[in-house]
Backbone bond lengths (Angstrom), bond angles and torsions (degrees), N, CA, C in turn:
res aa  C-N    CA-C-N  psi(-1)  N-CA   C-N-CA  omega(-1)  CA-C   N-CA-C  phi
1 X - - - 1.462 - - 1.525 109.69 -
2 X 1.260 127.06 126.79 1.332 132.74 165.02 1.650 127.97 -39.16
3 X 0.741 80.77 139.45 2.011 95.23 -161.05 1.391 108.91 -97.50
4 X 1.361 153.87 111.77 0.913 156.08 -166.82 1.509 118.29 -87.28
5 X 1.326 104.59 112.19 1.575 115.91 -171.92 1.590 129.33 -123.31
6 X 1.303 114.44 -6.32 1.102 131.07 179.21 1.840 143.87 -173.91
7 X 1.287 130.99 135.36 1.240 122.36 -122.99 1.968 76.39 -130.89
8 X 1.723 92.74 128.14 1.502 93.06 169.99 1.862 123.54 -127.04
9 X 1.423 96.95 120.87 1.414 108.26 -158.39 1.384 140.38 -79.34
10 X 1.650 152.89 34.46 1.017 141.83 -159.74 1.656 124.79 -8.63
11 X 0.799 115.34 117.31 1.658 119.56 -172.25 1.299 106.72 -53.33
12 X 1.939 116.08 -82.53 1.330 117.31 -160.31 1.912 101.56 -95.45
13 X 1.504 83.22 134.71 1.510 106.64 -177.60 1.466 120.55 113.23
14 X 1.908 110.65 -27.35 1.060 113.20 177.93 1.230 99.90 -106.94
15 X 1.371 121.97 -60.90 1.755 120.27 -169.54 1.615 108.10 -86.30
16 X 1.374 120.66 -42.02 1.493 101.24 178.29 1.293 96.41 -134.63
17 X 1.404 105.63 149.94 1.750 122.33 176.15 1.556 124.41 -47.17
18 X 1.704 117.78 15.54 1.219 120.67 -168.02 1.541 126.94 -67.51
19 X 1.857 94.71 -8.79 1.094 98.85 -165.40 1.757 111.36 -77.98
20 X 1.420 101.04 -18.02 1.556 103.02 170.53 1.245 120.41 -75.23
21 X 1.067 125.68 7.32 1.773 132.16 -144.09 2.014 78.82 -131.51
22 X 1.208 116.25 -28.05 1.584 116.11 -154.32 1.961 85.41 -101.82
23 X 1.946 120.49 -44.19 0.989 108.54 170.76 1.833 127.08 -54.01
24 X 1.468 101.90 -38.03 1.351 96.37 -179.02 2.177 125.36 -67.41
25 X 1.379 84.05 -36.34 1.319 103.74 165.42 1.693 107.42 -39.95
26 X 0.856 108.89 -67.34 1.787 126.90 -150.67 1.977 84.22 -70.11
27 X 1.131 103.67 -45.79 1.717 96.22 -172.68 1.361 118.82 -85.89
28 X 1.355 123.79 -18.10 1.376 119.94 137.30 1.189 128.38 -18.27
29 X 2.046 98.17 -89.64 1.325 124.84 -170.71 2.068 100.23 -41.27
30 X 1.054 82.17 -47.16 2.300 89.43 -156.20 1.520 84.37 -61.05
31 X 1.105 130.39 -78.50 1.362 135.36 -173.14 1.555 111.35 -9.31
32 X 1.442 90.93 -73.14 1.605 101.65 -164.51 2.182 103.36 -61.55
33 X 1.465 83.39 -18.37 1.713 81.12 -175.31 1.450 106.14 -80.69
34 X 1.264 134.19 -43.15 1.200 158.38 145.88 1.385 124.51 -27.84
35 X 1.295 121.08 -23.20 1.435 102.62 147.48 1.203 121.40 -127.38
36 X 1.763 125.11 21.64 1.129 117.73 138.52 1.816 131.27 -63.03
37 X 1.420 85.97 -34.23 1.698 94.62 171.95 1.201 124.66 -78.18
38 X 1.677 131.42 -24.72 1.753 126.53 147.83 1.481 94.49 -53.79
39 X 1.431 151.42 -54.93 0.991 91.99 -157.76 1.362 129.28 -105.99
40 X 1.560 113.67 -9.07 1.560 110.49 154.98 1.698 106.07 -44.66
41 X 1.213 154.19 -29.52 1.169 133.38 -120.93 1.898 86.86 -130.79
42 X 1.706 93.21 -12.13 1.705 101.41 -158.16 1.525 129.54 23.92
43 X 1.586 92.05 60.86 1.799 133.45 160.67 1.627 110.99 -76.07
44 X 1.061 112.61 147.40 1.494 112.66 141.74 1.613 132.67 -53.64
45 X 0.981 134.54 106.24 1.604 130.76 170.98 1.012 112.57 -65.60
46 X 1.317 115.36 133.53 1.669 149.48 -144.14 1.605 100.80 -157.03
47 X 1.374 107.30 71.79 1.804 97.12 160.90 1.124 140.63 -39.13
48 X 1.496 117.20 161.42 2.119 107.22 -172.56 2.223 94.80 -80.71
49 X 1.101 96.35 143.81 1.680 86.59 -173.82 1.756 76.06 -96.97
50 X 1.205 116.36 127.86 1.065 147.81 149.67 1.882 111.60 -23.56
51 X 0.832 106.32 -61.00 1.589 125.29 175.53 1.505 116.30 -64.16
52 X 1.801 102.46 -90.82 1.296 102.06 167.74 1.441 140.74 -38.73
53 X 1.224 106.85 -23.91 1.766 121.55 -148.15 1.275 103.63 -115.13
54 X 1.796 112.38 -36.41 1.377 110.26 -175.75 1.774 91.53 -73.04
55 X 1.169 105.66 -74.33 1.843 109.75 -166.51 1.358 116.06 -33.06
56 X 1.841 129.00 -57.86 1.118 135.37 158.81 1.362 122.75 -24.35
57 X 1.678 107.57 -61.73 1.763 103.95 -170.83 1.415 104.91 -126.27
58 X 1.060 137.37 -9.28 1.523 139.18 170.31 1.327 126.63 -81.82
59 X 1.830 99.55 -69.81 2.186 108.76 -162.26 1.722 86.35 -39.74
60 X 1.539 106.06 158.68 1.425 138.85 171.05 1.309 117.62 33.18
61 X 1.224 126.08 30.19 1.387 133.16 -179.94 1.757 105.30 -109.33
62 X 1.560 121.97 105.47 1.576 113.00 158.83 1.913 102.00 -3.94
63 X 1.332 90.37 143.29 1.494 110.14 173.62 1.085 126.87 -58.43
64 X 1.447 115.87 -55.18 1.961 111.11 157.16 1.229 131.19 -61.76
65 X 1.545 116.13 -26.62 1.536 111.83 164.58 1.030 117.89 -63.00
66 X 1.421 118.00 -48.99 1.434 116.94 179.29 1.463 122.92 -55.01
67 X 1.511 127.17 -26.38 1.726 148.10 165.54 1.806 99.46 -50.36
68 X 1.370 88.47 -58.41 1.563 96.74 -171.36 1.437 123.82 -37.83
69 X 1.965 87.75 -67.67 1.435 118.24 172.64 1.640 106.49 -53.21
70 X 0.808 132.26 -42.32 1.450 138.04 -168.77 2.193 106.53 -68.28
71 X 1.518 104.79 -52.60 0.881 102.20 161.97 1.428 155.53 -52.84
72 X 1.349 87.49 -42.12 1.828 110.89 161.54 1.395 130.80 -60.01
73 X 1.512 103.47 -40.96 1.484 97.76 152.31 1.048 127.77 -54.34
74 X 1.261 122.67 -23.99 2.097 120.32 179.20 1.178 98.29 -85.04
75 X 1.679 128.42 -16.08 1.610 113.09 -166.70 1.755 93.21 76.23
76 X 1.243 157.36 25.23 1.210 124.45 158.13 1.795 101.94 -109.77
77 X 1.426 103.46 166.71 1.882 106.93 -160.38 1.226 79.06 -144.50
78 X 1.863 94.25 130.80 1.379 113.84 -175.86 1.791 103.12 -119.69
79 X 0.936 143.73 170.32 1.521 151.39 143.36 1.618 110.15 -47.92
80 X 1.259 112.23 120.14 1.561 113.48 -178.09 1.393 101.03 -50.37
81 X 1.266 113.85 -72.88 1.533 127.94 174.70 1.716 107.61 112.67
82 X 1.296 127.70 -118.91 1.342 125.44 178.46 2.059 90.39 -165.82
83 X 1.380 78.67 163.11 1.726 94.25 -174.47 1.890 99.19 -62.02
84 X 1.045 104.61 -56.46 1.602 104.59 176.14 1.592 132.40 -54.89
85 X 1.266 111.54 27.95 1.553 132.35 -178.78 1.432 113.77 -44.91
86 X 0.881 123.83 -175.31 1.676 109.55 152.36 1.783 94.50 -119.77
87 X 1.519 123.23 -177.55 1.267 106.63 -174.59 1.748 116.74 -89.16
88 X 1.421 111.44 2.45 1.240 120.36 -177.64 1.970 117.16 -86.59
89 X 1.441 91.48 -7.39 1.425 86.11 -176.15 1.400 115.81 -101.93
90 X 1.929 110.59 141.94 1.203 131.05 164.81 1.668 136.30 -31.24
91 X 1.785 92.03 12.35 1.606 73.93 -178.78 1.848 97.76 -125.34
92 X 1.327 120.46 -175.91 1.435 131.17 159.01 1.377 118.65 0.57
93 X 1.415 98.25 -77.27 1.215 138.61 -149.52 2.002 90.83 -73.88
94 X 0.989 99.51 -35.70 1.679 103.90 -151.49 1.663 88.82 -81.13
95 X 1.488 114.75 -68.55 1.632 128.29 159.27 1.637 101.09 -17.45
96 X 0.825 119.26 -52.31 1.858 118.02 -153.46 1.895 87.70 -81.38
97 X 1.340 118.92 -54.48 1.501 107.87 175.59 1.739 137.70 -61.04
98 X 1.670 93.69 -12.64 1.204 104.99 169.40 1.397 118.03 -72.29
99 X 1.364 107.49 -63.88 1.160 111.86 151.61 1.865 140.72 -20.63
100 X 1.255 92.21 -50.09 1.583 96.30 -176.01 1.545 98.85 -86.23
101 X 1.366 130.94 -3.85 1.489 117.44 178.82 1.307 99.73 -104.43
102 X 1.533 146.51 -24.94 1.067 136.32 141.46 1.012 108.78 -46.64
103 X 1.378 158.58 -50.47 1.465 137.99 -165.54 1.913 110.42 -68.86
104 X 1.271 98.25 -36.59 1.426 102.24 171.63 1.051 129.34 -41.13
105 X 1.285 95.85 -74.89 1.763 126.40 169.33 1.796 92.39 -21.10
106 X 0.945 90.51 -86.97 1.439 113.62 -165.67 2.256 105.92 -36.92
107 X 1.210 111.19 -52.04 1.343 125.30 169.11 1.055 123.51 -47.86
108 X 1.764 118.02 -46.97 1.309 132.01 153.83 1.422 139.97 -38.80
109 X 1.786 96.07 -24.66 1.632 109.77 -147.67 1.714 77.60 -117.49
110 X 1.249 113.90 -53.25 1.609 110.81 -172.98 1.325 127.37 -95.49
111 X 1.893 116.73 1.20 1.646 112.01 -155.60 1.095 120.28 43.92
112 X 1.358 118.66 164.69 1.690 126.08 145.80 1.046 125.20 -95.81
113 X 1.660 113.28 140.55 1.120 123.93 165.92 1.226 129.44 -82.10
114 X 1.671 116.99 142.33 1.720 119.67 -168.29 1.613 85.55 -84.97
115 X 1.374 91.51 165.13 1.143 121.25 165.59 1.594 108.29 -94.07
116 X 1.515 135.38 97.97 1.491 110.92 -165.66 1.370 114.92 -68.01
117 X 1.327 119.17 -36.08 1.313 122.38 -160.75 1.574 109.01 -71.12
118 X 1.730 119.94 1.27 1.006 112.63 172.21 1.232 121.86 -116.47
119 X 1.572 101.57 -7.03 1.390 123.66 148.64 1.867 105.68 -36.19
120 X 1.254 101.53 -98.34 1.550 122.22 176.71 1.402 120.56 -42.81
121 X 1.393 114.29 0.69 1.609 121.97 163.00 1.431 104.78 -96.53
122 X 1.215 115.80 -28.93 1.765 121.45 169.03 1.172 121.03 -62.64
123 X 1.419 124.03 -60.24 1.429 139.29 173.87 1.252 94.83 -63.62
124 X 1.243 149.01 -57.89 1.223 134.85 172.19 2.045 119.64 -28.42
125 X 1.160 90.27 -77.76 1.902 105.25 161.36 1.281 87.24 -42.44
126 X 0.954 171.80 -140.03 1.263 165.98 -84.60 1.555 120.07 -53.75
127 X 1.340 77.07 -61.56 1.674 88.70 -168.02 1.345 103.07 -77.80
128 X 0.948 144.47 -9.39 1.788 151.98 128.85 1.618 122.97 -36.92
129 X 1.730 103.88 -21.32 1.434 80.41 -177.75 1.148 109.68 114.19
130 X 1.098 133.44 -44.54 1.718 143.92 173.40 1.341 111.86 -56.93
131 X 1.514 121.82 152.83 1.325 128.81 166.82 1.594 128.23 -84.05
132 X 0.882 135.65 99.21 1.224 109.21 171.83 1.576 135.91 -107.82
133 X 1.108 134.09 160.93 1.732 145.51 -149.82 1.248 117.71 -134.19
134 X 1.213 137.05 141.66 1.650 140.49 122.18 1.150 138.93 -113.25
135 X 1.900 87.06 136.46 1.500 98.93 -176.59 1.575 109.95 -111.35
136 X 1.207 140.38 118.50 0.905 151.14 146.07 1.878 136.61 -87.88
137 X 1.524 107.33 173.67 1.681 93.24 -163.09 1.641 81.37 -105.31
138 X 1.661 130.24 -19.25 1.558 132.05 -151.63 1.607 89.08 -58.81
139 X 1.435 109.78 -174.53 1.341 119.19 173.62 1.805 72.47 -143.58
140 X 1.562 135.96 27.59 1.257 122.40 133.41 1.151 122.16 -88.77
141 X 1.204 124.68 -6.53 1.226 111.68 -156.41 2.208 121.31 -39.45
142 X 1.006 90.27 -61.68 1.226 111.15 -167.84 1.592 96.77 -58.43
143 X 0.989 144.52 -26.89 1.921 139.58 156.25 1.207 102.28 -60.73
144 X 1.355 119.79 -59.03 1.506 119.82 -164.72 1.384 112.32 -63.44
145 X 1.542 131.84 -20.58 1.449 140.30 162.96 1.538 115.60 -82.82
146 X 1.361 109.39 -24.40 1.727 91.32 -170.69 2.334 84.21 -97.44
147 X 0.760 103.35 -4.35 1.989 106.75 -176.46 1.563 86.46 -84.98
148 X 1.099 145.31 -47.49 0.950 158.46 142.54 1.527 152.19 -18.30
149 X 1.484 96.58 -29.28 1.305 133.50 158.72 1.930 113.78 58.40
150 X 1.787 82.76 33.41 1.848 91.04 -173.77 1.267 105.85 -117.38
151 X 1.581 116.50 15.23 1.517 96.40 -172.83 1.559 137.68 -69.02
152 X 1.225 98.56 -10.62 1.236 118.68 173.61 1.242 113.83 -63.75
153 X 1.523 136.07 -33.86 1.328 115.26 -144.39 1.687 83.00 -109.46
154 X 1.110 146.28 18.36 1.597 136.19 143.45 1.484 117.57 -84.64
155 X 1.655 110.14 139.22 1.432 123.13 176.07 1.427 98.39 -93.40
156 X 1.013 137.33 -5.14 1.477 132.91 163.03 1.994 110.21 -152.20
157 X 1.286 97.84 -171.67 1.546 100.22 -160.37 1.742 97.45 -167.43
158 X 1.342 128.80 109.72 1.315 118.25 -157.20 1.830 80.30 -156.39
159 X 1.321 89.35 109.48 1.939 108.68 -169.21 1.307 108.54 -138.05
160 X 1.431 131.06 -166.37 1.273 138.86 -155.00 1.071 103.81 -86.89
161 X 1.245 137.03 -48.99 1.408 153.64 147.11 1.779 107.97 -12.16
162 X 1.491 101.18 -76.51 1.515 94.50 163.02 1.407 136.06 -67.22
163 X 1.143 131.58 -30.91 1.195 130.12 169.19 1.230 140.46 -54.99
164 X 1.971 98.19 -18.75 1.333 133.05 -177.59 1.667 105.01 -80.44
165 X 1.092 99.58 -33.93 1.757 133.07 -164.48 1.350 97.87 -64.09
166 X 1.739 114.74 -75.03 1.250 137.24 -174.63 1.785 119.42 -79.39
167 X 1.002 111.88 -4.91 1.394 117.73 173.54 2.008 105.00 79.18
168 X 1.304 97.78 27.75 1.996 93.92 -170.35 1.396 93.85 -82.57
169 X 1.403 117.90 165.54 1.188 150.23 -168.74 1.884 95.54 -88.46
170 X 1.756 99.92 155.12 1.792 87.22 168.46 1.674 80.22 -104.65
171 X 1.628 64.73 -162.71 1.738 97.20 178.74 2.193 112.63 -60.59
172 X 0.941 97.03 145.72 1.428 159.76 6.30 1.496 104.58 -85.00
173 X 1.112 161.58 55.82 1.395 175.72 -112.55 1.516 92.97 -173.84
174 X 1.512 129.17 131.33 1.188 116.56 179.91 1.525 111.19 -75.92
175 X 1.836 122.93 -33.28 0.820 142.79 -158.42 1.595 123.92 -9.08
176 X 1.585 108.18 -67.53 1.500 108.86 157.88 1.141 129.70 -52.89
177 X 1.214 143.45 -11.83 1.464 131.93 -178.47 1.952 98.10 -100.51
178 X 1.272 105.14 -35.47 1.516 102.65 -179.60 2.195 111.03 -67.01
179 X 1.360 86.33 -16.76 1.891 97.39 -178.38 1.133 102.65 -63.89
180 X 1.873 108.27 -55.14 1.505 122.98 177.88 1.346 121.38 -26.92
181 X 1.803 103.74 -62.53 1.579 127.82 -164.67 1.865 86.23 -61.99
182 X 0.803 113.87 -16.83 2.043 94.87 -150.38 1.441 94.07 -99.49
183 X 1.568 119.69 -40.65 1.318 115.96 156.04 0.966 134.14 -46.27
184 X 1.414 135.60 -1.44 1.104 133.50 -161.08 1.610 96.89 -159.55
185 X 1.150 114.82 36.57 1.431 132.65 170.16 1.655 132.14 26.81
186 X 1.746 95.12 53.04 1.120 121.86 177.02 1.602 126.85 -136.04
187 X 1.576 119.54 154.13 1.534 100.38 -169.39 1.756 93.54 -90.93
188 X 1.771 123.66 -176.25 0.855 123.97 167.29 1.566 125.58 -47.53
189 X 1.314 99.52 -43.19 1.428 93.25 -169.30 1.907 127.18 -95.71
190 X 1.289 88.01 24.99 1.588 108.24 162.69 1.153 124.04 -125.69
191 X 1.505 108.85 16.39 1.603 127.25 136.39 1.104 160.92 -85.78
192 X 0.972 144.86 -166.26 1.923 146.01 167.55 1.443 105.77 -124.56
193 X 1.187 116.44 140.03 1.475 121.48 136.91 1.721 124.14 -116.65
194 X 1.360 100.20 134.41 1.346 100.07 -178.17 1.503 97.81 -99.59
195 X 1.640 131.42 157.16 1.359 117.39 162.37 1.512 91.84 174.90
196 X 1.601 110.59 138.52 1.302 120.47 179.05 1.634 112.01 -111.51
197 X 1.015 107.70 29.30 1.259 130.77 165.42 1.496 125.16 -92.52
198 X 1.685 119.49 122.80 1.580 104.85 -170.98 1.664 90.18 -67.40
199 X 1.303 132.96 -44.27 1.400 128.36 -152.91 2.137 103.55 -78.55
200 X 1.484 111.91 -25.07 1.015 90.91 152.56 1.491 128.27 -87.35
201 X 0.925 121.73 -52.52 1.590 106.96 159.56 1.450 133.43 -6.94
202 X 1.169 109.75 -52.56 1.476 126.55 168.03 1.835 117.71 -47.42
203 X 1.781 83.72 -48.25 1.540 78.50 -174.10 1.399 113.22 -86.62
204 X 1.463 119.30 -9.81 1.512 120.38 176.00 1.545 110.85 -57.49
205 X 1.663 92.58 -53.51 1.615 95.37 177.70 1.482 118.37 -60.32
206 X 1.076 136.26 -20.24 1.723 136.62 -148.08 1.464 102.25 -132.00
207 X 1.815 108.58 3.57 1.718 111.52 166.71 1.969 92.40 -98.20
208 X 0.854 127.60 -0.02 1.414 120.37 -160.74 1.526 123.52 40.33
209 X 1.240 97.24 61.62 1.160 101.16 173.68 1.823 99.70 -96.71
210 X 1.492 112.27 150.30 1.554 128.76 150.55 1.602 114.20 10.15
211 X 1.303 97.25 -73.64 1.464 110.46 -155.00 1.855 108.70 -164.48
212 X 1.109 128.56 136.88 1.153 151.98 -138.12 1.489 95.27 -140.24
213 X 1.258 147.76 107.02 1.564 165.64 -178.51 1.608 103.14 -106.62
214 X 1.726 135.07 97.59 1.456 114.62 162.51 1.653 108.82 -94.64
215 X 0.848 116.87 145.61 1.253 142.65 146.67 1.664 142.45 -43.84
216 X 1.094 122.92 61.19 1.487 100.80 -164.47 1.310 116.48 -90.80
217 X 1.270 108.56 119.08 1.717 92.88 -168.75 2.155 68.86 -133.14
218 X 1.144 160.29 -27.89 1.414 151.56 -153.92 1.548 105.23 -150.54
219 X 1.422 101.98 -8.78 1.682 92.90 -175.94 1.899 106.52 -133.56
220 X 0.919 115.19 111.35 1.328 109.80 137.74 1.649 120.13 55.28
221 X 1.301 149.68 65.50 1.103 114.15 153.88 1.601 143.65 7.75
222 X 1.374 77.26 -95.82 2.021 101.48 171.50 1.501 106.61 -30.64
223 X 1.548 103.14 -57.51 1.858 115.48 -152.45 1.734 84.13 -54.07
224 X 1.373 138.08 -62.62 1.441 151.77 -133.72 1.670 78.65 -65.45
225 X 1.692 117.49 -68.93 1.408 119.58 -152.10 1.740 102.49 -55.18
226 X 1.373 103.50 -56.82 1.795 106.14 -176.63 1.658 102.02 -63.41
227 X 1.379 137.56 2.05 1.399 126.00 145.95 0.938 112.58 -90.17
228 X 1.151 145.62 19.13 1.951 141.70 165.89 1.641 115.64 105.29
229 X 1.347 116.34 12.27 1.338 120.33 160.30 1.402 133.28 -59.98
230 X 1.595 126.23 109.75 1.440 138.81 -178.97 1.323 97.58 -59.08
231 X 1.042 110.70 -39.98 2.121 118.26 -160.75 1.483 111.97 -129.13
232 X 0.676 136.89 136.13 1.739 143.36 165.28 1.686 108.91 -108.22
233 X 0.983 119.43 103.43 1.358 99.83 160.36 1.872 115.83 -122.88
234 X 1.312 120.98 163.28 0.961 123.30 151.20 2.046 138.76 -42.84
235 X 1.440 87.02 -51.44 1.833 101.35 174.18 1.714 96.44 -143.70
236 X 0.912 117.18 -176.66 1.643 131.66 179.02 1.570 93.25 -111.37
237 X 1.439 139.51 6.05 1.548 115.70 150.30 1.364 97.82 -84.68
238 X 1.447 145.11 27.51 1.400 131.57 163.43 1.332 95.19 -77.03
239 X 1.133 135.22 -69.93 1.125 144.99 -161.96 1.945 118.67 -104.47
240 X 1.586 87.18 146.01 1.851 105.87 -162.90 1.083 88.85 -111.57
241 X 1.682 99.09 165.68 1.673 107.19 179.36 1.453 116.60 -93.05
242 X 1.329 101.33 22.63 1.394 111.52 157.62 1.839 118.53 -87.42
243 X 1.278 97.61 -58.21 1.311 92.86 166.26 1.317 128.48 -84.24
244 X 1.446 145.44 28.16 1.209 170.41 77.50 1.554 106.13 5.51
245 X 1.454 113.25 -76.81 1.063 109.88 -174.86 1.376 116.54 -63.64
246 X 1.309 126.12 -46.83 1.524 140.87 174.61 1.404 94.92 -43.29
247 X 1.272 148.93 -99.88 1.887 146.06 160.77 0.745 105.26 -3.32
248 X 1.239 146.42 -68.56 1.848 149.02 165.84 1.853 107.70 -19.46
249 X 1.144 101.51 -78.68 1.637 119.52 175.64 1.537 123.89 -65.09
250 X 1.256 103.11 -2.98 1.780 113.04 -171.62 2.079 91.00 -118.92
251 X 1.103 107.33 7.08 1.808 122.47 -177.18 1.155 105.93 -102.15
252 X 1.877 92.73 -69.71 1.918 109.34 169.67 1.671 110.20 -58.71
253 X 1.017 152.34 -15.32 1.230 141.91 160.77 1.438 140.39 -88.55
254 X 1.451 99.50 3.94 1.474 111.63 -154.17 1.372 77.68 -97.81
């Protein structure tokens, strides 16, 4: 039976509040794009709903997929373009940089906030012996952890930056969370994924890893479990690494 050795973490939503800082961003950017395009197109304007629209086609998806995905639901088709856009231009590529300099801006001006209690579920895993990781889709990651003042407590770090690097797939693709496990010299299924993401979720379940932890802090109960969630919780002080491990071994035995 698989032995449980290491715990892999989504950054924003679980460890720091970025993910609100990443929702406002995204409904900005679409907005302002969104009713320039009703009216060249002389459409009705239809704002990004923040809620529906981010979770559906955005949370945890690389930044241009998520543009993509976001677009396709309206039916409008833009020019991919190239990563080097400037942020004013009409295509993919250009959308996705607007975006990420509004989120900055904004990161710069406010930091992120930890989540403590998931702080102290980390250091906990730690001081047990366990490994722990983050995988994220940002290509912030690594600001938003050292602004953050947590970089220390990951044995690996597998972000947009790398994924870009290594050619990995995002979410829902398990790819990053299985990078995590290997960095840190473990197979999937003597791991965790934590992630309050339906699209990470997905990939926790469909990397075979151990055990799959969602998060609901913006989405859904239900939505997390019918994406492949072992556990739902509200915060990670629901659950100890006692009963962590117990779910772990009641997974591996079934």
């Amino acid at each position: 039976m698989a032995q449980l050795r290491g715990v892999v973490f989504d950054l924003d939503g679980v460890v720091t509040d970025t993910a609100r800082l990443h929702q406002d961003a995204w409904e900005s950017m679409f907005n302002e794009f969104l009713k320039k395009w009703s009216e060249r197109e002389g459409k009705p304007y239809v704002p990004f709903d923040p809620d529906k629209d981010y979770h559906a086609y955005v949370d945890g998806k690389p930044r241009f997929e998520g543009v993509k995905s976001f677009l396709e639901s309206r039916g409008i088709e833009l020019p991919m373009g190239s990563e080097d856009d400037p942020v004013d231009a009409w295509t993919v590529c250009g959308l996705g940089n607007r975006k990420n300099e509004a989120f900055q801006r904004v990161l710069k001006n406010n930091g992120p906030e930890r989540y403590e209690t998931s702080i102290t579920f980390i250091k906990n895993l730690r001081a047990a012996g366990l490994k722990t990781g983050v995988a994220s889709s940002s290509r912030n990651c690594a600001a938003v952890l050292e602004m953050a003042g947590i970089s220390d407590l990951f044995d690996a770090q597998v972000d947009g930056v790398v994924s870009k690097q290594l050619g990995l797939a995002g979410k829902p693709e398990p790819d990053i969370f299985i990078r995590a496990a290997k960095e840190m010299g473990f197979s999937p299924d003597c791991g965790v994924v934590v992630e309050d993401a339906i699209s990470g979720v997905q990939a926790g379940a469909d990397g075979g890893f151990g055990l799959t932890i969602g998060v609901a802090r913006s989405v859904a109960p239900d939505l997390l479990r019918e994406a492949g969630a072992d556990v739902v919780v509200r915060d990670l002080e629901e659950i100890s690494l006692d009963a962590l491990k117990r779910k772990f071994e009641e997974k591996a035995a079934a």
